[in-house]
Each structure stands twice: as structure tokens, then as C-alpha cells.
N, C-alpha and C positions, 0 to 999 in steps of 0.2 A: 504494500500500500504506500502511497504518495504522502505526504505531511508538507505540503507548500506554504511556509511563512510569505506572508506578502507585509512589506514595509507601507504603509499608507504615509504619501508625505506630500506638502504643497507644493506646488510648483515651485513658489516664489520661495520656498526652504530647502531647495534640495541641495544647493552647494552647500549653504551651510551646516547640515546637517549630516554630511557622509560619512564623519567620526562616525554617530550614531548605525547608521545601516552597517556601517563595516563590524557593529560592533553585534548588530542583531545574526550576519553571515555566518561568526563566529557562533555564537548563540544555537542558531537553527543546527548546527554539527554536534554542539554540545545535546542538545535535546534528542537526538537520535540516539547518542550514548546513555543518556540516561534513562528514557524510555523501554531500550531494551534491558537494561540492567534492574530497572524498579518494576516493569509489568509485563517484561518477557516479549515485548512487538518490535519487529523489526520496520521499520518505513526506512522509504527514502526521500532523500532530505530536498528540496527546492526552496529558493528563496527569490526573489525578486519584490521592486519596488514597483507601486501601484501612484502615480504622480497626478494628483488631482487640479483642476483647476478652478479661481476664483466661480462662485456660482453666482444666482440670484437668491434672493432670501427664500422666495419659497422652494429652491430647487436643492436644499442644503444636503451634505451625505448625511446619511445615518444608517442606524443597524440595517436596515430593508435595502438600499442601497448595494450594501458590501455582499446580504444576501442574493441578489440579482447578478450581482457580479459572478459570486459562486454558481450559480446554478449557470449561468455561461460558461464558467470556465469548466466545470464537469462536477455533480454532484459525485461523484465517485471518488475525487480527493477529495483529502483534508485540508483547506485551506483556513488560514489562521492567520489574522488579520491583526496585524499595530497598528491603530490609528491615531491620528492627532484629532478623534472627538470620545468622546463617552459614548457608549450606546444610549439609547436612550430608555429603554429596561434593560434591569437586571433581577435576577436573586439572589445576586453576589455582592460581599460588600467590597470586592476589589475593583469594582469598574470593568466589570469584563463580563460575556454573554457566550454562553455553550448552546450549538444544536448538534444534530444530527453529520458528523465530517465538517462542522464551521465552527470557529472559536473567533474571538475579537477581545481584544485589550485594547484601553485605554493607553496607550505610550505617554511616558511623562516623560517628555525631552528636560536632559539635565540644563544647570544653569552653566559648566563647562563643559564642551562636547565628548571631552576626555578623560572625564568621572565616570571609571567601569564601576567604581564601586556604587556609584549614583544608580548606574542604568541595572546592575543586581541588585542590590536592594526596592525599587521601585516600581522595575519592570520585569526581570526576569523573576521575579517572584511571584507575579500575578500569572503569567505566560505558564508556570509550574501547574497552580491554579488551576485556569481552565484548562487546560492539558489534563491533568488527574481528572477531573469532572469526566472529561469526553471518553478516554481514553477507559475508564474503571465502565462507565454505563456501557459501551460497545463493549465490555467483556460480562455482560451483565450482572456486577454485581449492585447489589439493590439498594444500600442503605450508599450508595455512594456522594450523594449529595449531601447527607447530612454528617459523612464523616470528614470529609474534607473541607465544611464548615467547619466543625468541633476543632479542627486540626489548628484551621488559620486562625483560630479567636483564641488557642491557644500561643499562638507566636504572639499576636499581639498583646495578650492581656496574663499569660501565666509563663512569659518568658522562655518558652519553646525556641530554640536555636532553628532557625531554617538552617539545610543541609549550606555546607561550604564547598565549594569545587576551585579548582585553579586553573589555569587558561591548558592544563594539562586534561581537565575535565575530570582528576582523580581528586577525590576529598581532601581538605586541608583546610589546616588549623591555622596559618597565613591569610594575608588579604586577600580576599577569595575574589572569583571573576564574574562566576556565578553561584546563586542563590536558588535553593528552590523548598515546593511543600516539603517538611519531615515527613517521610512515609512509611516510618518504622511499625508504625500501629496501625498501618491497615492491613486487610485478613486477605491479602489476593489469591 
């Protein structure tokens, strides 16, 4: 199976912003390692940017949007969308929305384009997120929505370490590159 991150990014930000995508290319390779190693699926990785342009106000992207896009591009990958908007429902409190092969985050572009540890903490931790959501329900297990809730409210509120990775992609107790859900307590 296909796992296609698509970078969503404005026209008028794309030079500024290639730290960033270089940092997601990176990213989308690590998530292939750790997918197979935490739920046993192997994909294959694609990545490319999706370069929007200024709209009119009632033509704005949104979730429905990036879903049209997918169902062009082939319901049959996974495509998994960083955007520069919020969706506009969630049931997550990370800014981020799961269906069926489609995932979207909320990108929170750092205040330096060169803060990995900004873009792990902020972003690839959400990316982990809806990744477990999708990734557990297509293996159907059942309670998975509400343990990968339990999980995140744990990181935030009872001091649960999200896992650390190094741009090696193997764990470490060093400034990590990436960030993602602890999934030590789920029963896969």
C-alpha cells in the first residue's frame, strides 16, 4: 500500500518555507520505519507538495476540499495531508481529521524554518496521531479511538514522554528529530 504525505503550502510560501518540506521528506521515510516496526504494515512512502493559490473568500480550502482532491488522486492511497489550515471538524484535540486512506494535520510552520525540534514536537507528533487512528481502525481494532485519546491526554496532562527518535530514526535519549504517540500500551 501507498502512504502519500502531500505538503499543502501557499504559493506565495513556498520558497520560504523549503526548510520545512525538506524536513517533512525526511519525516514521511521516518514514518514508514516506524509504522512497520509499531503495527507491522509495510507502505510505500511518496511525498510531494500540493501548492495552493490565493482564493476568493467563498472558495477557501478546507477539509472537503483536500477530500476531492483525494478521491482524484485514487481512493486507494493513503494520502495525508499538512496543511497551512485547520480542518474544520475534528474529534481530535490535535487539529487533525482521520477517514477512510485520508489523514490531515494542521502544520504549524515554526517561527525558525530550522527548528526540527519545533516541527517534532508540534507537528510530527500530531502526524503520529492521526496515523495511529487510521492505521489501528484499518487493522480493526475497536477501542482505537479512544485509546489513542487516553494516550495523548496522557502526554499532555500526566507527563507521558512521547517516543524520541534521531534523524537515524532509532530511539534516543538526545535531541530527538522526531517525536511521536507512546504506543507501548496499546494491545495490537
Amino acid at each position: 500500500m501507498i502512504l502519500h504525505f502531500i505538503f499543502v503550502i501557499k504559493e506565495e510560501e513556498r520558497q520560504k518555507r523549503q526548510p520545512e518540506y525538506e524536513y517533512v521528506k525526511k519525516m514521511a521515510q521516518f514514518f514508514k520505519v516506524w509504522i512497520k516496526e509499531k503495527f507491522g504494515k509495510d507502505f510505500e512512502i511518496q511525498c510531494d507538495e500540493l501548492i495552493t493559490k490565493p482564493r476568493r473568500l467563498f472558495e477557501k480550502l478546507d477539509t472537503h476540499t483536500l477530500l476531492r482532491d483525494h478521491d482524484q488522486r485514487g481512493k486507494d492511497i493513503y494520502h495525508f495531508y499538512l496543511s497551512h489550515f485547520r480542518p474544520l471538524w475534528t474529534d481530535c484535540t490535535c487539529e487533525g481529521y482521520y477517514a477512510e486512506n485520508f489523514g490531515m494535520v494542521y502544520w504549524k510552520p515554526p517561527p525558525d524554518p530550522h527548528d526540527t525540534l519545533y516541527l517534532a514536537e508540534k507537528n510530527c507528533t500530531t502526524v503520529s496521531h492521526e496515523l495511529s487512528h487510521e492505521i489501528l481502525r484499518s487493522m480493526g481494532y475497536k477501542k482505537h479511538k479512544d485509546d489513542i485519546h487516553e494516550i495523548w491526554t496522557k502526554h499532555f496532562y500526566d507527563q507521558l514522554h512521547f517516543e524520541q527518535y534521531g534523524e537515524d530514526f532509532k530511539p534516543t535519549e538526545e535531541k530527538p528529530m522526531f517525536l511521536t504517540l507512546d504506543t507501548s500500551t496499546l494491545k495490537i
